[in-house]
C-alpha positions in Angstrom: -21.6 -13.8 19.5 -19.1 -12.4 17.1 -16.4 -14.5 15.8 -13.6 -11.5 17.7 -15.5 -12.4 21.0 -15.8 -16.1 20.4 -11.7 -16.2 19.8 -11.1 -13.8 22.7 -13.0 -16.1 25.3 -11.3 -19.5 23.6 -7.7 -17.4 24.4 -8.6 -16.8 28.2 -10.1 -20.3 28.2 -6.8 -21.6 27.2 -5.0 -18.7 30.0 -6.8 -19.8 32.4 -6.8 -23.6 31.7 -3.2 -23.4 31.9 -3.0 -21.1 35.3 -5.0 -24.0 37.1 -1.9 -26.0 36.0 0.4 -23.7 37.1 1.6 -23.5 33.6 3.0 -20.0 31.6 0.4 -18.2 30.6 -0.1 -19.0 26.5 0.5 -15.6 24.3 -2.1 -15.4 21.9 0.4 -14.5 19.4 1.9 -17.3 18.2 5.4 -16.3 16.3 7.6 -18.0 13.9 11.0 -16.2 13.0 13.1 -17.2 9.9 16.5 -16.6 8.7 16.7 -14.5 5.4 19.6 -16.6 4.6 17.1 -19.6 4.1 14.8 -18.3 1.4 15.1 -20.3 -1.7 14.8 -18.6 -5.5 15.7 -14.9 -6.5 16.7 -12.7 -3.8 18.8 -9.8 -3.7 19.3 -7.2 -1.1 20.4 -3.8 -2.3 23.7 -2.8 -1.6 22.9 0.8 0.4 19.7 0.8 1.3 19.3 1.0 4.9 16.8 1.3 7.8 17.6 5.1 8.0 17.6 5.7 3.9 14.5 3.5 3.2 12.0 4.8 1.4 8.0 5.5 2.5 6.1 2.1 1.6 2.3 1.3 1.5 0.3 -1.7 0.8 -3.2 -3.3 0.6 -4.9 -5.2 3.6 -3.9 -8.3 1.9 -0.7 -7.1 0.7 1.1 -6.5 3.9 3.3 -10.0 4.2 4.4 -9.2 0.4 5.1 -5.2 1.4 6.8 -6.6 4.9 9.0 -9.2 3.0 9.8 -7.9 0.0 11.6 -4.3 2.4 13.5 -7.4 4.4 15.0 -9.0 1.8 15.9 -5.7 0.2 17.8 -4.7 3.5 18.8 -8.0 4.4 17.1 -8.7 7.8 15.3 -12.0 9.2 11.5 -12.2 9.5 9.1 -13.6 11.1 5.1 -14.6 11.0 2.3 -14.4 13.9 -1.2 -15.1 14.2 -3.6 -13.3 16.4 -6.2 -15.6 17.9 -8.4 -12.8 18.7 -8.9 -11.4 15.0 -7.8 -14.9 13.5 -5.4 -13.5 11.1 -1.8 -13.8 10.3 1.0 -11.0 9.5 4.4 -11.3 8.6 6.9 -8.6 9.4 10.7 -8.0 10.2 12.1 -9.9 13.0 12.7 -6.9 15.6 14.5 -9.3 18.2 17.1 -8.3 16.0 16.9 -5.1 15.8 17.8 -2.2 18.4 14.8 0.0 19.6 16.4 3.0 17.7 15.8 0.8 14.4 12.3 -0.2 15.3 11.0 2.8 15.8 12.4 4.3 12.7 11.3 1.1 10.4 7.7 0.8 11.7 6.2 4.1 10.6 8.1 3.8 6.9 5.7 0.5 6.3 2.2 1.4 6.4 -1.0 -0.4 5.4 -3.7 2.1 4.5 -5.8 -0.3 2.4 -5.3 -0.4 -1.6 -7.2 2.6 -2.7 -5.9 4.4 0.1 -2.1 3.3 -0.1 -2.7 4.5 -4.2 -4.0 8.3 -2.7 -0.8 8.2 -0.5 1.4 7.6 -3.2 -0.4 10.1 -5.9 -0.3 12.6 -3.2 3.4 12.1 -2.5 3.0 11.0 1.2 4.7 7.1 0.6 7.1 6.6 -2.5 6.0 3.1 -3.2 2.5 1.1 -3.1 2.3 -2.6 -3.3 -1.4 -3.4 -3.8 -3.5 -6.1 -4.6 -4.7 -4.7 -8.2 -3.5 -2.1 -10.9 -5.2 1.3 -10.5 -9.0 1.9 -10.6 -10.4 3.9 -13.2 -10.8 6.4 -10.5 -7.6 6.7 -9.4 -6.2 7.0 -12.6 -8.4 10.6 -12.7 -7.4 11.7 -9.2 -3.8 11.2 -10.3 -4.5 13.1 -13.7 -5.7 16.0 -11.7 -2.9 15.7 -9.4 -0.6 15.8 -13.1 1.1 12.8 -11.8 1.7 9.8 -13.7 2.4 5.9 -12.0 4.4 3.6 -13.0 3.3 0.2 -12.0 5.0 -3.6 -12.6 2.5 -7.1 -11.6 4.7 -8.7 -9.2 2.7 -11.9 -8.6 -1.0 -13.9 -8.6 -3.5 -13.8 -6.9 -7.3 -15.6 -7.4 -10.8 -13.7 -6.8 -12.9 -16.2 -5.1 -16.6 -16.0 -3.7 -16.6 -17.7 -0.2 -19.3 -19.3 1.7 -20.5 -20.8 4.7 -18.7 -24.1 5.4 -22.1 -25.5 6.0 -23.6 -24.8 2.7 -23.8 -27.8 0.4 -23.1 -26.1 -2.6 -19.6 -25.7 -3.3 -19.9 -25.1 -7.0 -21.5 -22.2 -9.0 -20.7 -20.8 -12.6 -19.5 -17.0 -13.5 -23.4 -16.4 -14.6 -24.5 -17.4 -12.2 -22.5 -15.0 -9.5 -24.0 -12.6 -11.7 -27.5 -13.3 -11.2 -26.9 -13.3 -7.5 -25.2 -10.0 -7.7 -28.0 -8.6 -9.6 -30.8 -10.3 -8.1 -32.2 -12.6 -10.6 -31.4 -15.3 -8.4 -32.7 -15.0 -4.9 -32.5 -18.4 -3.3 -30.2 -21.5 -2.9 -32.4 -24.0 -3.8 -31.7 -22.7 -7.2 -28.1 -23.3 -7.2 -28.9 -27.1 -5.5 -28.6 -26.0 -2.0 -31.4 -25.7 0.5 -34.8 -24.1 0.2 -33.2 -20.1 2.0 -32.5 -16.7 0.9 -29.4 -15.9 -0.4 -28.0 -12.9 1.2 -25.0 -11.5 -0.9 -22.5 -9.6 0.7 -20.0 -6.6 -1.0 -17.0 -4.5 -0.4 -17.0 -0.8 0.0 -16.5 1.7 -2.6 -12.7 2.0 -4.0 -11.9 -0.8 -2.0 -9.4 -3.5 -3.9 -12.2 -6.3 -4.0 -14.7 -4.2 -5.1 -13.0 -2.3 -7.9 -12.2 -6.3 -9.2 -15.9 -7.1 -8.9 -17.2 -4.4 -10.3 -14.4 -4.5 -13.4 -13.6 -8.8 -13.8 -16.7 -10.3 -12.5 -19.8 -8.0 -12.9 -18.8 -7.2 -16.8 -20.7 -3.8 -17.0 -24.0 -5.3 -15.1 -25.1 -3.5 -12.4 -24.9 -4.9 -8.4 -27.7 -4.7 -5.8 -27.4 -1.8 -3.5 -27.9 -2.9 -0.1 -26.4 -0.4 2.1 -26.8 -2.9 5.3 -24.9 -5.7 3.2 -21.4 -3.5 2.6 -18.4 -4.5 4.6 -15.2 -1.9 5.5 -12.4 -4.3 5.8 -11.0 -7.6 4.4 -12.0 -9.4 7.3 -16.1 -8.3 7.2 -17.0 -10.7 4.3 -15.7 -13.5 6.5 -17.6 -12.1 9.8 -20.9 -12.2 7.9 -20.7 -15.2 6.3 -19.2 -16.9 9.1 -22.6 -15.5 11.1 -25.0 -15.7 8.2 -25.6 -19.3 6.9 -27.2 -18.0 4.0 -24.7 -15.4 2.9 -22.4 -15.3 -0.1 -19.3 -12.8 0.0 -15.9 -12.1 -2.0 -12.6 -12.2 -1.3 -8.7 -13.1 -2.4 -7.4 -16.3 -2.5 -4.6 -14.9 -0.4 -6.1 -13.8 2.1 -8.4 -16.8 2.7 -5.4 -19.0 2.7 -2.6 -17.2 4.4 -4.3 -14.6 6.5 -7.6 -15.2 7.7 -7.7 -19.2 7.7 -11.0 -19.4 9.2 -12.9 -22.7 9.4 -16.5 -21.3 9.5 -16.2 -20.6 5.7 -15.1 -22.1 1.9 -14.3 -21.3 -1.2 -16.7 -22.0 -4.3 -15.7 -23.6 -7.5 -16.2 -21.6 -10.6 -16.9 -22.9 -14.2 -15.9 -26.6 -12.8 -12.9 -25.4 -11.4 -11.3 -25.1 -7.8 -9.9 -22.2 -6.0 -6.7 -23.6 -5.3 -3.2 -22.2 -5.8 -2.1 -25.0 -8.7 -5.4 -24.2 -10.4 -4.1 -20.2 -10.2 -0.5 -21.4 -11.6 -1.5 -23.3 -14.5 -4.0 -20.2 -15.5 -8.0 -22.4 -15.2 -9.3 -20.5 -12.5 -12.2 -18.0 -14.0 -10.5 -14.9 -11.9 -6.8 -14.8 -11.3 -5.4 -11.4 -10.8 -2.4 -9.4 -10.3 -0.6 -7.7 -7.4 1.5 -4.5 -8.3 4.3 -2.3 -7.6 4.2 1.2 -8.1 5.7 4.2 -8.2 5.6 8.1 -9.1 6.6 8.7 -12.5 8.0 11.7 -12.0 11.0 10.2 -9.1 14.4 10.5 -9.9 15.7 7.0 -11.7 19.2 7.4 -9.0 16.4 7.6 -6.0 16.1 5.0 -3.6 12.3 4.1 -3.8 13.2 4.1 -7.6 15.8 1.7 -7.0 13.7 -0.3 -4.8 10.8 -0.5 -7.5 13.5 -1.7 -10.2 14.8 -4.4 -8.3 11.1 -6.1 -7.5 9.9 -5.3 -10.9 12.5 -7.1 -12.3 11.9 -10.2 -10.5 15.2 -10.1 -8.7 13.2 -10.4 -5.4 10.8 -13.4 -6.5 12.2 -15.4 -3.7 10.6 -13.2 -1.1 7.3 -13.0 -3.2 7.6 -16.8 -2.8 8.3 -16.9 0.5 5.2 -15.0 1.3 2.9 -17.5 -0.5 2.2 -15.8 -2.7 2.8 -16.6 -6.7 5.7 -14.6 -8.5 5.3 -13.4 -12.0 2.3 -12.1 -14.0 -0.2 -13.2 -16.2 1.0 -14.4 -19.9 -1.5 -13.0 -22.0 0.2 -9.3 -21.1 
């Protein structure tokens, strides 16, 4: 049974649980709305941007709160969180109890999430005017958008950490950077190598282009190659924690973020590295092996008096840090740049 199926039945458990009481039906979206007026730290809305004027926005998978948060506080409007029991995840987004259905419709199409390499295409091609993904341009995007004769401009906005995640019932909890390696290259073929249990280790990894494979391949790997298991890959940010959460054995990557704030599920863990744990104090003060950076980005070749222009100025210049904050996320970037 997969983990969708599993939450979907515990949902209409809980429904129907609650009919034989002749109690309200339970939404499986549980919502939490906030007042902008609350968020603590830098925030600044821009004086003329609008809900008619805003600019086209894209994000990464686990990007959306920051996209979603970082439009309200430049427009000024309340927000609100949810979780969805049946794919286990969280979102955040604009509070549209305040809004009219005229301003829904209008807002939602302008804030899309078509995945980081994907919300990078959109904006090279000149279909969104501003990406806020989980990592800096791959090497191969950097080509497309040579060929395209466009040129990005693109700010780290906040931290993030890369961390391998297990099942929750595997006794190891600690590994070293080599030895990811030799998993990944398949020198090391079985736990009881690493001080677990006497099993095959079956490592899991991202698609091609995707934001957590482009950071494996480029901070982890260091130039060695990776297995190719076709049968192993997984399409979206929520696969690694599907296979892992069915495969005792497996091993898969992911970001800190999105373990934390989005996908909080219980059937998995996140490994040490070096001695170190993935923990968001451990990201601050710079020990953990991977932390990375979350951009904003924009065309080059926009006018500077343009709104998405004026939009990318205004996060870039950490005048919207409260809203980055607010998310969960870490504000700033890393020192050594």
């Amino acid at each position: 049974m997969t983990k969708k199926i599993f939450l979907l039945l515990l949902a209409m458990m809980a429904m129907t649980s609650c009919n034989d009481k002749n109690e309200p039906v339970v939404d499986p979206y549980s919502n939490f709305n906030y007042n902008i007026e609350d968020v603590e730290g830098a925030h600044v809305r821009l004086e003329g941007l609008t809900i008619d004027n805003l600019p086209q926005w894209d994000c990464s998978t686990s990007t959306q709160p920051l996209e979603a948060l970082l439009v309200c506080g430049l427009l000024g409007l309340d927000y609100c969180n949810s979780f969805d029991v049946v794919e286990g995840t969280s979102s955040m987004s604009y509070d549209s109890s305040k809004l009219t259905v005229d301003e829904i419709e209008t807002l939602r199409p302008k804030l899309r999430c078509s995945t980081t390499h994907g919300a990078f295409v959109n904006l090279i091609d000149g279909k969104v005017d501003i990406a806020v993904c989980s990592r800096a341009l791959s090497r191969a995007e950097i080509e497309y958008a040579s060929q395209k004769g466009v040129t990005i401009a693109q700010t780290p906005i906040a931290l993030d950490g890369f961390v391998f995640i297990v099942n929750e019932n595997n006794p190891v909890n600690m590994l070293t950077v080599e030895q990811i390696r030799q998993i990944y290259t398949a020198n090391i073929t079985n736990w009881k190598y690493l001080g677990g249990k006497d099993a095959t280790i079956q490592p899991f990894i991202r698609d091609a282009n995707s934001g957590s494979q482009e950071k494996m391949e480029t901070l982890v790997m260091n130039g060695l190659t990776m297995i190719e298991w076709p049968y192993m890959v997984g399409y979206n940010m929520l696969d690694p924690f599907l296979q892992v959460s069915q495969y005792p054995d497996g091993i898969a990557y992911t970001l800190f973020y999105y373990v934390n704030y989005m996908a909080t599920s219980s059937e998995v863990k996140m490994l040490g590295l070096n001695g170190v744990a993935a923990t968001k104090d451990n990201i601050i003060n710079g020990s953990y092996p991977f932390i990375t950076e979350v951009v904003i980005a924009v065309r080059n070749d926009i006018s500077r008096d343009s709104w998405a222009w004026k939009c990318y100025d205004l996060v870039a210049t950490g005048q919207e840090n409260g809203m980055i904050n607010a998310t969960g996320y870490v504000a700033g970037r890393l020192s050594n740049r």
